[in-house]
C-alpha positions as CSV (number, residue, x, y, z in Angstrom):
1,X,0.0,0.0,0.0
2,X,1.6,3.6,-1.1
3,X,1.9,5.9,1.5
4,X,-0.9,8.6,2.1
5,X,1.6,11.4,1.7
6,X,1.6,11.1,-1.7
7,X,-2.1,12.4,-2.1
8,X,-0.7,15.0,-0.4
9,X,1.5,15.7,-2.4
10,X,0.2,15.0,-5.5
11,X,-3.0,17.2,-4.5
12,X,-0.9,20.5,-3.8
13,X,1.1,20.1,-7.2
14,X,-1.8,20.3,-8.9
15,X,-2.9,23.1,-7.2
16,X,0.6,25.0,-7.5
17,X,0.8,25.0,-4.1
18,X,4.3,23.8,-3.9
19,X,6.9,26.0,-5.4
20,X,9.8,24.6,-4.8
21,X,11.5,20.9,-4.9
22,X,12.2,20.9,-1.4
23,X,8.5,21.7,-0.3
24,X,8.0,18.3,-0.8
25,X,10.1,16.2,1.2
26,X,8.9,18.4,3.8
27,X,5.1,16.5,3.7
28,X,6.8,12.7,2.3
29,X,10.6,11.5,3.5
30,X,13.2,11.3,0.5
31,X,13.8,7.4,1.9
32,X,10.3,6.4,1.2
33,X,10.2,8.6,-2.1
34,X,13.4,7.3,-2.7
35,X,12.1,3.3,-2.5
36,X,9.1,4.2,-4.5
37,X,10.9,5.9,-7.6
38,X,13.6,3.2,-7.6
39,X,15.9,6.2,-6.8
40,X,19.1,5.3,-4.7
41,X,18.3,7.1,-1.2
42,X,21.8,8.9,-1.1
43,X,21.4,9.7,-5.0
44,X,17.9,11.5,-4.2
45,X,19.3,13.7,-1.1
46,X,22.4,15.2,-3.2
47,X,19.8,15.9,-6.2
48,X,17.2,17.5,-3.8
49,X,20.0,19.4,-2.8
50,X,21.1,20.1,-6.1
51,X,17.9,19.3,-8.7
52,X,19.9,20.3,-11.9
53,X,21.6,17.1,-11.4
54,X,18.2,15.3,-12.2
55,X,18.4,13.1,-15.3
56,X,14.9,12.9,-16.9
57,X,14.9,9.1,-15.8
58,X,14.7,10.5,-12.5
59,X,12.0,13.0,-13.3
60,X,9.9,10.4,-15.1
61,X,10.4,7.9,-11.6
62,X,9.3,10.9,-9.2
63,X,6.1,11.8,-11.7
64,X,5.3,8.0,-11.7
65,X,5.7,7.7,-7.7
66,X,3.5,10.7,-7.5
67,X,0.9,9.6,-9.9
68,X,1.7,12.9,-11.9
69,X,2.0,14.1,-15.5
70,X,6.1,14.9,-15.9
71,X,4.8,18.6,-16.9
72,X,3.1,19.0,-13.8
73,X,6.6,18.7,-11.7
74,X,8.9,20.2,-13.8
75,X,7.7,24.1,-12.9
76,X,8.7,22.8,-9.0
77,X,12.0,21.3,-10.0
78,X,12.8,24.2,-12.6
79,X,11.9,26.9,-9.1
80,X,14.1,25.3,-7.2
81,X,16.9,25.2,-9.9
82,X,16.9,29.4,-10.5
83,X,16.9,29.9,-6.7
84,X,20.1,27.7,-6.2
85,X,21.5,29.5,-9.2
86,X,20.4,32.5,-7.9
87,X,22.0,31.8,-4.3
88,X,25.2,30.9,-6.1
89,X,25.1,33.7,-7.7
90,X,24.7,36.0,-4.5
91,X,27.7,33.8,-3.2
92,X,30.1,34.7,-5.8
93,X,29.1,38.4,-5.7
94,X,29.9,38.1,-2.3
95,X,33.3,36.4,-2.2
96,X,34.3,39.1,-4.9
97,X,33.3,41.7,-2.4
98,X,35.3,39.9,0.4
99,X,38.4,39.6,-1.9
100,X,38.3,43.7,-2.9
101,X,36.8,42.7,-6.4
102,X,33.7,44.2,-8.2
């Protein structure tokens, strides 16, 4: 029997309701996502971490755990991509402010 965090889940990406990638292994654990897409566990941490390092394999495993249409996920994963880049970003601009750089 799949866990009841998936309708969840599956309920507030339809409605838009989560943004980012992260938002939703907040509501469902990456180990029992992780079992259900066929995802190794460790694998599905670093790329929830870093979700540009998804491989559409991946992508199409989370939609089918989900029960969702691969379009309907990849606004949440493509979120959560620009504000990593964007934090990076911040980073750098930082570090070159630290060094005496502009």
């Amino acid at each position: 029997m799949k866990d009841n965090r998936y309708n969840a889940v599956r309920t507030l990406i339809k409605a838009r309701e989560i943004k980012k990638f992260t938002d939703i292994f907040e509501i469902i654990p990456v180990t029992i996502v992780s079992q259900d897409a066929g995802i190794h566990k460790n694998t599905l941490y670093r790329k929830v971490k870093l979700p540009n390092l998804l491989t559409m394999d991946e992508v199409l495993s989370l939609a089918r755990a989900f029960e969702i249409e691969v379009p309907e996920i990849i606004p949440v994963i493509v979120q959560s991509i620009a504000e990593n880049q964007d934090k990076r970003k911040g980073i750098v601009k930082d570090m070159k402010r630290i060094n005496g750089r502009s």
